[in-house]
C-alpha positions as CSV (number, residue, x, y, z in Angstrom):
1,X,-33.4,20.1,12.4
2,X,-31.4,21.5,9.0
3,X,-28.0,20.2,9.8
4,X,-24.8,23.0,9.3
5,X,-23.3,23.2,5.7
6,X,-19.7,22.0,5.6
7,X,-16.4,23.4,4.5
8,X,-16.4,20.3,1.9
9,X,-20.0,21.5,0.7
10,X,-19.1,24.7,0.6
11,X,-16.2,23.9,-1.8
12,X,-18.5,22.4,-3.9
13,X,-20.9,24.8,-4.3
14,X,-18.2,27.1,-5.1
15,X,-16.4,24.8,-7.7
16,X,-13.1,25.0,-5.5
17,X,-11.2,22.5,-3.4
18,X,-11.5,22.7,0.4
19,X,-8.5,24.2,1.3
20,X,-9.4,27.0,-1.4
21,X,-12.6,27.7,1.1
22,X,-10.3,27.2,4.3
23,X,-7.1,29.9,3.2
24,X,-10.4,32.4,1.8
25,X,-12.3,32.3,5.2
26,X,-8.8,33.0,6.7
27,X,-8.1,35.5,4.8
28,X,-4.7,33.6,2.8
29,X,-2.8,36.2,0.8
30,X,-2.5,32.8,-1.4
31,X,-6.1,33.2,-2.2
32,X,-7.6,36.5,-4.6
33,X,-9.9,39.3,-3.0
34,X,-12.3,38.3,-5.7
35,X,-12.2,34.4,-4.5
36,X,-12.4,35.8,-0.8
37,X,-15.2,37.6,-1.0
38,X,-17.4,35.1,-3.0
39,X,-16.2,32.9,-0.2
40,X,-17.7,34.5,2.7
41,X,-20.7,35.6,1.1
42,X,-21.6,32.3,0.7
43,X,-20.3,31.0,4.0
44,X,-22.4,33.7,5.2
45,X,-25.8,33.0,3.1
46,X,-26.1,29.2,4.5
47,X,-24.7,30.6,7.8
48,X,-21.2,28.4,7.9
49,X,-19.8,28.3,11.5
50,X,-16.0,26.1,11.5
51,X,-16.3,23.1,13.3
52,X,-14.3,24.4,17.0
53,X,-12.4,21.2,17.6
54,X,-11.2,21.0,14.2
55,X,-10.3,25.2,14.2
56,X,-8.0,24.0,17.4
57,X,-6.5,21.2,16.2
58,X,-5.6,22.9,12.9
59,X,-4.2,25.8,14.8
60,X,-1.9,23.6,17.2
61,X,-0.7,20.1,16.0
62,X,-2.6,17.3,18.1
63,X,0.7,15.1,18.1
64,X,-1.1,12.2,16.2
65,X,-0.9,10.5,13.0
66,X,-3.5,8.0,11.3
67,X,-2.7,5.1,10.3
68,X,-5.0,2.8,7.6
69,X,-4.2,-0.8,7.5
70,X,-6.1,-3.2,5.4
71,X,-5.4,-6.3,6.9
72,X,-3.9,-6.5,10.2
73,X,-4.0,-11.0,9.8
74,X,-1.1,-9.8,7.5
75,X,2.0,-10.3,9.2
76,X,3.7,-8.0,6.8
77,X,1.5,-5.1,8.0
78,X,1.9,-5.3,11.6
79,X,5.8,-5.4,10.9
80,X,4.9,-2.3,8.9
81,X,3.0,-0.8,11.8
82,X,6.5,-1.1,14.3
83,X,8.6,0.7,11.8
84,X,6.0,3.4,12.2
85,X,5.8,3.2,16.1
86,X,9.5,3.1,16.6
87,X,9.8,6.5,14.3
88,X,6.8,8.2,15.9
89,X,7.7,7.8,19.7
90,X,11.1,9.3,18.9
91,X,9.7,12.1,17.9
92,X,7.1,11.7,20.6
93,X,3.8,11.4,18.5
94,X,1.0,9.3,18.9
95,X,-0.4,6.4,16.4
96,X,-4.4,5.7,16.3
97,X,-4.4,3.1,13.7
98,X,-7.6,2.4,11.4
99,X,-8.2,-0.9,9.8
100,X,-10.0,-1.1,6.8
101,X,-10.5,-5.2,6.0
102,X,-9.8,-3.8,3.2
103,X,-13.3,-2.7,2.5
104,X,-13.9,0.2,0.6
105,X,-16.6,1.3,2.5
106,X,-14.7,1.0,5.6
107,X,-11.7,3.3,4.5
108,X,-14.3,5.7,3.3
109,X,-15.8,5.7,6.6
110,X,-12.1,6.1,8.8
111,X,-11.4,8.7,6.1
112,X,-14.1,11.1,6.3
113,X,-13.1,11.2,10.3
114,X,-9.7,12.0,9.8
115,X,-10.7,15.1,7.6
116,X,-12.4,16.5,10.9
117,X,-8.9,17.5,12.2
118,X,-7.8,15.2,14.8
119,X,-4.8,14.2,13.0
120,X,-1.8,15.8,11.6
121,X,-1.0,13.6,8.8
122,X,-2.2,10.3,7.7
123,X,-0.8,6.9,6.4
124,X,-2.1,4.9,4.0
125,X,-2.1,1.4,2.5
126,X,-5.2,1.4,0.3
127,X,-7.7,-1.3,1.0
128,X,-8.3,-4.2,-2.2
129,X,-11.8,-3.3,-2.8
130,X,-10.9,0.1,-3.3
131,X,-8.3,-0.5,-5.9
132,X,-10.9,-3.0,-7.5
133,X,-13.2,-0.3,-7.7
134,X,-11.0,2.5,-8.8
135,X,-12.6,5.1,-6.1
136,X,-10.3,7.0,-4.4
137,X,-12.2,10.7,-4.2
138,X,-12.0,9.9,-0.5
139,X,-8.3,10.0,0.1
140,X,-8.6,12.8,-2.5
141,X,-10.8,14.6,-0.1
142,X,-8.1,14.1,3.2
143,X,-6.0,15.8,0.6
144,X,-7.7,18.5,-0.2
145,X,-8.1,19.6,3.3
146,X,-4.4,20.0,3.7
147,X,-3.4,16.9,5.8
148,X,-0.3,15.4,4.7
149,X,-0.6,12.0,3.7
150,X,1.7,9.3,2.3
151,X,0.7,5.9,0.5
152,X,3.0,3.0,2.2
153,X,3.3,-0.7,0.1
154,X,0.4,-0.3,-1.9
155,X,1.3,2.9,-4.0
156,X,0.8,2.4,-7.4
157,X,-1.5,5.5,-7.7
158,X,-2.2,8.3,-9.4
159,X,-2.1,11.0,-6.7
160,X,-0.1,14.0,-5.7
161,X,1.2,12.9,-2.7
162,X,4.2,10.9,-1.0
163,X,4.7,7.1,-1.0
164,X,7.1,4.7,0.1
165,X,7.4,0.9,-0.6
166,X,9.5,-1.3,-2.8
167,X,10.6,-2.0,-5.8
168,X,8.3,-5.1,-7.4
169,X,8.9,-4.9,-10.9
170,X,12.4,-5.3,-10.6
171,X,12.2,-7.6,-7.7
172,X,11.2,-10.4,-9.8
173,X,12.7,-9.2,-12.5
174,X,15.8,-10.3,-10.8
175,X,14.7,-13.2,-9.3
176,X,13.3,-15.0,-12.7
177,X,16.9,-13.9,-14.1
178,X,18.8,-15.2,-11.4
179,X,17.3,-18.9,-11.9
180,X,17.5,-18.7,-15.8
181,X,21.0,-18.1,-15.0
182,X,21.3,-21.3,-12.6
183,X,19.4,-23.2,-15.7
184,X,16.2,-22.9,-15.5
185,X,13.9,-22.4,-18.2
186,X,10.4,-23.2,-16.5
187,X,9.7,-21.2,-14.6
188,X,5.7,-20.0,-13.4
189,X,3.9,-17.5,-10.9
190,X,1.2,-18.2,-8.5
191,X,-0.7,-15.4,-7.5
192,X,-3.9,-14.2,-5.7
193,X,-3.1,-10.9,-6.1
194,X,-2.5,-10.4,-9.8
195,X,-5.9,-7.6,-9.4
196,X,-4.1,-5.4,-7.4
197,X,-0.8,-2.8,-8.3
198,X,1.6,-4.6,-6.6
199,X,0.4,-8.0,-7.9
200,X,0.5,-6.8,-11.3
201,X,3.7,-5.5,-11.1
202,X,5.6,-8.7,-10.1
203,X,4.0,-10.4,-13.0
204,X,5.2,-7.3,-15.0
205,X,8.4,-8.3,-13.5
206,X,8.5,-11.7,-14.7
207,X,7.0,-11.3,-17.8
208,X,10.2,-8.8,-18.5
209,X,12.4,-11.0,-18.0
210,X,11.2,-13.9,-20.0
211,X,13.4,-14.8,-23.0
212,X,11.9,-15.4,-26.7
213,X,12.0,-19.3,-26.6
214,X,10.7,-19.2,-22.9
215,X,7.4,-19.8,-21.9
216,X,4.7,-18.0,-19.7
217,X,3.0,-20.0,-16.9
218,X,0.6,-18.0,-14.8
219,X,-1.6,-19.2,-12.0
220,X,-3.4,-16.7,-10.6
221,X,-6.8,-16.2,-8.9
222,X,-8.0,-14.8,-5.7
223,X,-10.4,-17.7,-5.1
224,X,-7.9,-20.1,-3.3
225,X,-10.2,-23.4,-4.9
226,X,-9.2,-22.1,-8.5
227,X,-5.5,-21.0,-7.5
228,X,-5.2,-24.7,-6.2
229,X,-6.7,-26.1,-9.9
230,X,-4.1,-23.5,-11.8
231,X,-1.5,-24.3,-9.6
232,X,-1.8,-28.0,-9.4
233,X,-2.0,-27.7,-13.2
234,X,1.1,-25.4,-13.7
235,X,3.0,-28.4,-11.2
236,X,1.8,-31.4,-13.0
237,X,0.9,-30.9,-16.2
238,X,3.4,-28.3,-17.5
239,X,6.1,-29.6,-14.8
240,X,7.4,-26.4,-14.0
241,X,11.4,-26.3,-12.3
242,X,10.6,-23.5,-10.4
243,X,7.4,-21.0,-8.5
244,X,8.0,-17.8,-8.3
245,X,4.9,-16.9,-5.6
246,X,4.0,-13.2,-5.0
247,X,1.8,-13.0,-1.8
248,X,1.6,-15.6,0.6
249,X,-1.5,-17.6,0.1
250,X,0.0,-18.5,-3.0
251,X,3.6,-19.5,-1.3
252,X,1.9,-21.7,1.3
253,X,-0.6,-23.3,-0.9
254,X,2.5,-24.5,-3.4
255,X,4.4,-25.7,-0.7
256,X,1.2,-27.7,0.1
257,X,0.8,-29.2,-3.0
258,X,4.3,-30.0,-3.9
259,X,4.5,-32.3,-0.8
260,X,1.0,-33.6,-1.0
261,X,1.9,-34.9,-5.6
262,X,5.2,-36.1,-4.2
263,X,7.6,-32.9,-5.5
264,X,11.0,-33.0,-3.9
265,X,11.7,-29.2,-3.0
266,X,14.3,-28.4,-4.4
267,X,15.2,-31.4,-6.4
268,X,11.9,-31.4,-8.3
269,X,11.2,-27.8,-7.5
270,X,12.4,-24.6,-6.6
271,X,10.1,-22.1,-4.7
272,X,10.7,-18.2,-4.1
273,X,8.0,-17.4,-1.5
274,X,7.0,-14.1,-0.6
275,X,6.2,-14.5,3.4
276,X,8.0,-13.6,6.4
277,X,11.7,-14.8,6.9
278,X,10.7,-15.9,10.7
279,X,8.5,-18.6,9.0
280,X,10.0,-19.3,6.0
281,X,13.3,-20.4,8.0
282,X,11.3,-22.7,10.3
283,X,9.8,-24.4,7.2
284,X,10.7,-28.6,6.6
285,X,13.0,-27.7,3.9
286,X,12.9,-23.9,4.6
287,X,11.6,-21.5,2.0
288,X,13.4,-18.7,0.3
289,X,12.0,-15.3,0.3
290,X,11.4,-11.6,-1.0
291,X,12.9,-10.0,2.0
292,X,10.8,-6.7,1.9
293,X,12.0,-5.0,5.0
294,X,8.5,-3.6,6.1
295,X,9.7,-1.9,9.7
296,X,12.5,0.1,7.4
297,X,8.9,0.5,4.7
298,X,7.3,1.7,8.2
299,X,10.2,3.7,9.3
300,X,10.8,5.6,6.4
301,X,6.9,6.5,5.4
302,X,7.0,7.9,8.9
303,X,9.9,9.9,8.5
304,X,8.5,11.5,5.0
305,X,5.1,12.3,7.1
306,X,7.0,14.1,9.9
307,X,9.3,16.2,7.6
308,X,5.6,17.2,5.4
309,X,4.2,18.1,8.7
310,X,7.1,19.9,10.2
311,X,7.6,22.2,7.1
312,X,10.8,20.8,6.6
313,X,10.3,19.4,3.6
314,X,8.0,22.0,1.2
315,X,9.4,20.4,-2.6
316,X,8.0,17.7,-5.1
317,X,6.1,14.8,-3.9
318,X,8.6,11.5,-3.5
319,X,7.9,7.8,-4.4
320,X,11.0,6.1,-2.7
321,X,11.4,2.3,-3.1
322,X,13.4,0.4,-0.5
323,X,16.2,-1.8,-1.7
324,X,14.7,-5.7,-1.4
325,X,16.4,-8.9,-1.8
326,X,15.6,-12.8,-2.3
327,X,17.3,-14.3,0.4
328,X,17.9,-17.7,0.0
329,X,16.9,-20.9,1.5
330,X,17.1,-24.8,1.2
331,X,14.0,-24.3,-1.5
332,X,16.2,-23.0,-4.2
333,X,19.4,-25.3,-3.8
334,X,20.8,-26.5,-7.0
């Protein structure tokens, strides 16, 4: 049996986006006669009938927002996730969340759903194998279909849309400047993120705030076996004073390591973690963080969703970062 042809194949057929096709079959004063009719006479050669669920849904709101998270393991993101809840019940909408692992294939999949209509807006962190690839023409396509969406965290992205999450450049940008200023002048980064946009930009961070006569010790692999060689290297052999860590495999496994070669933290070595402050207190000595505040990251990328769906906010796209801090434990004591 010939299956029906698609608004998303029409559009492409016709060389237009999909919400071109959608406002032209509806008759959108936005959209030319000339556009219109080429529109329906082609809808009408392959014999185009709308999908009825997704007609309805796009004619009254369903009340529910998608949510992509690529790794729910990560504390960070579930943290995330209640900011999001505790926004969306007060406005009394509900949350389907998606998780990715961040696979690409997986957030392909989850996408391709949500263009069918049964969500009015979408939020998205973007899955590691999708950045590693560079493929994003299915988010493009949830776009292009007229569904808000807004990139929470992991937003540094080339798309016309909304995103929320923090500063990271400057993050440890201050951070490496606050313990040159106690001192310090080695000072490394351990990192199993440095391939993704926010891992790159806290070494961007650091590397910014280097001096001339300073030098630049980098550790930084996702393979934990080769972080562990760099790191152990970067502790030993170069006898760093202090870590700054940017995800937190890389915190834990320098704790590790530091008390497993005999490293007094902080005597021999200070530590700037990047894990949650419930652990990092409870840690033997405790471990100070980047405090990222995901539920007001949550919060926040909720509120920007409702406003988009709700009309009330019609301007420019927004990237707003959330003021961070390092809050400070026994690990960085002088």
């Amino acid at each position: 049996m010939k299956t029906r042809i698609t608004l998303k194949e029409l559009a492409k057929l016709l060389n237009v986006s999909v919400s071109t096709v959608s406002k032209a079959l509806n008759d959108s004063p936005e959209i030319s006669p000339k556009t219109i009719e080429r529109v329906k006479e082609l809808a009408a050669l392959h014999k185009y009938r709308p999908n009825p669920t997704a007609v309805n849904l796009k004619s009254s709101k369903s009340g529910t927002i998608g949510v992509l998270i690529p790794n729910i393991a990560n504390s960070f993101f579930a943290k995330v996730l209640s900011g999001m809840e505790a926004r969306a019940q007060r406005e009394g909408l509900q949350v389907i969340t998606y998780i990715s692992n961040e696979s690409h294939d997986r957030e392909k999949q989850i996408s391709e759903m949500l263009t069918a209509g049964f969500v009015d807006g979408v939020l998205i962190a973007i899955a590691e194998e999708t950045q590693r690839k560079k493929d994003f023409e299915h988010i493009k396509n949830i776009i292009q279909y007229d569904i808000p969406v807004v990139l929470y965290d992991r937003i540094d992205f080339d798309m016309p849309v909304d995103k929320v999450g923090i500063d990271d450049v400057k993050v440890f940008y201050d951070a490496t400047r606050d313990l040159q200023n106690k001192g310090l002048k080695k000072i490394g980064l351990a990192t199993s993120v440095h391939h993704m946009g926010v891992g790159k930009a806290r070494i961007e961070g650091y590397k910014n705030a280097l001096r001339e006569d300073d030098t630049f010790y980098l550790a930084n692999s996702a393979n934990l076996q080769s972080l562990k060689e760099k790191t152990l290297k970067m502790l030993l052999e170069d006898r760093v004073e202090a870590v700054l860590c940017s995800d937190f495999d890389s915190t834990m496994l320098t704790y590790r390591l530091a008390f497993e070669n005999g490293l007094r933290i902080p005597e021999d070595l200070k530590i700037i973690g990047f894990i949650r402050g419930g652990l990092a207190k409870y840690l033997t000595p405790s471990v100070s963080f980047v405090d990222q505040s995901p539920d007001k990251i949550g919060a926040k990328a909720m509120d920007i969703l409702i406003n988009r769906i709700n009309k009330k906010n019609t301007g420019p796209k927004e990237k707003i970062l959330i003021a961070t801090e390092v809050v400070h434990y026994e690990s960085t004591q002088f």
